[in-house]
Each structure stands twice: as C-alpha cells, then as structure tokens.
N, C-alpha and C positions, 0 to 999 in steps of 0.2 A: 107314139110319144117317145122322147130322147130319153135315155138315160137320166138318171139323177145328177151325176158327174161327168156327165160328155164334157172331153176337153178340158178336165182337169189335171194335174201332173200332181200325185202323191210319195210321197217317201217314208218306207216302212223300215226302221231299224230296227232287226228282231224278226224281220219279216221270214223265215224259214224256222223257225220254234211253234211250237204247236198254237198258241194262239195267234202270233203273229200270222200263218199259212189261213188262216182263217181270216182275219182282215184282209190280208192281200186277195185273194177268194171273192170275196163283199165287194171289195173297192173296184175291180175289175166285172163284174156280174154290175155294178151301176156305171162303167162306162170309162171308169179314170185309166192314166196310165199309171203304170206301175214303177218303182224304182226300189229296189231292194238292194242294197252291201251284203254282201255272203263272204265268209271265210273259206268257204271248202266246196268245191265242188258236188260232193254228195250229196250234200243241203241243198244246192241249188237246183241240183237235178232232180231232188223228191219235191220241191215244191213248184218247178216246172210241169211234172209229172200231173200233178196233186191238183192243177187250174186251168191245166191244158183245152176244157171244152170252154172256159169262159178269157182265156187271154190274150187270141187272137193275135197281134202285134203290139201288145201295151204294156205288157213287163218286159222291164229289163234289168236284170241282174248283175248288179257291177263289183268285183272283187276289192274287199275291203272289210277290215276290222274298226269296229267302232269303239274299241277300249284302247285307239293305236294312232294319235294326234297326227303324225304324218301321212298315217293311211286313211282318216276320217280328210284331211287336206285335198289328198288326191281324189278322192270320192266326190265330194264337193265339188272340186275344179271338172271332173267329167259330167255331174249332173249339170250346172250351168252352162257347158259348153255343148248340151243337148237339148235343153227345153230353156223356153224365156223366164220362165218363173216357180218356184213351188207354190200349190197354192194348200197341200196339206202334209203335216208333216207327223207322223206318229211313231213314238217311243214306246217298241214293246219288247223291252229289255230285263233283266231282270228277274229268268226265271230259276238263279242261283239261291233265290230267298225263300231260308226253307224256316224262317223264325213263327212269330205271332203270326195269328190271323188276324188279314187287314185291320178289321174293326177293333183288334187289341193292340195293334204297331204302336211302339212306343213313337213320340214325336221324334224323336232322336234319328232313330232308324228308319222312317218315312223320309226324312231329310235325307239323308245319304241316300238313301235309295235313287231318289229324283235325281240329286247331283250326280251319280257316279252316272 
C-alpha cells in the first residue's frame, strides 16, 4: 500500500524547531518530499540527523530566513525551479510566543501572531 502522501511536495517553515522536526518526521514517514528554509547550518544538520532513517532522498533543506522578504524571494524562486507544484504548505513559526495560553490569547495577539 503507497504512502498517504507519495508524491506530494511540502514546505515547512519552522521546520528545524522542535515541533516543526516533528512534522517534517510525519510528512516524510507518509512519503512526501520535504522542503525546509534553515538559517544555520547546525539546525539543519540536527534535523537531518534527527529523520535520517525516514528521509531517504525527500528533504531538502534550502538556506533562507523567513522574517527576510528578499530571502523568503530567493527561497521561493529555488522551490519552483525544483518541484512543479506545492501541494502543502505549513507555518510552524512562532516559537518566540511566550504570552497567554492559546485558549486565553487575546484576539489581538493571535492576529499578529498569524501575520508576522
């Protein structure tokens, strides 16, 4: 039986922070390929490290900041120029939020949050 996501192309922003290493994990273990922006090498090497028996040829880790419009640009422009399509994209950013617990977040601060 295929995977759940054979042949899918995903993009994790965030993907090297302790929850994201965990969906990239998931997303590769059901068959997808992987596409990660990393700032730093270190990161990218413990979460290499970290999926190594489930990632075969399907991550790929491409340097870039995602709080950096010119370098989210170039990211973009290598993703397209490697796979015909995304077909999932997840936002696990965010792990600077050290306020309310979700279920108390003010609406305010949920808002920014998504946006930034």
């Amino acid at each position: 039986m295929p995977a759940l996501l054979e042949g899918k192309n995903v993009v994790v922003a965030g993907g090297t922070g302790s929850v994201g290493e965990g969906l990239v994990k998931a997303f590769l273990q059901e068959g997808a390929k992987v596409v990660v922006p990393c700032r730093s090498a270190e990161k990218r090497d413990r979460l290499a490290t970290y999926v190594q028996n489930e990632r075969g040829n399907r991550l790929l880790c491409l340097p870039a900041n995602v709080g950096d419009e010119t370098s989210v640009a170039e990211f973009w422009s290598q993703v397209r120029d490697r796979f015909p399509r995304v077909d999932i994209g997840v936002a696990c950013i965010g792990g600077w939020y050290y306020g309310h617990s979700l279920h108390r977040m003010p609406l305010a601060d949920w808002r920014k949050a998504i946006d930034d």
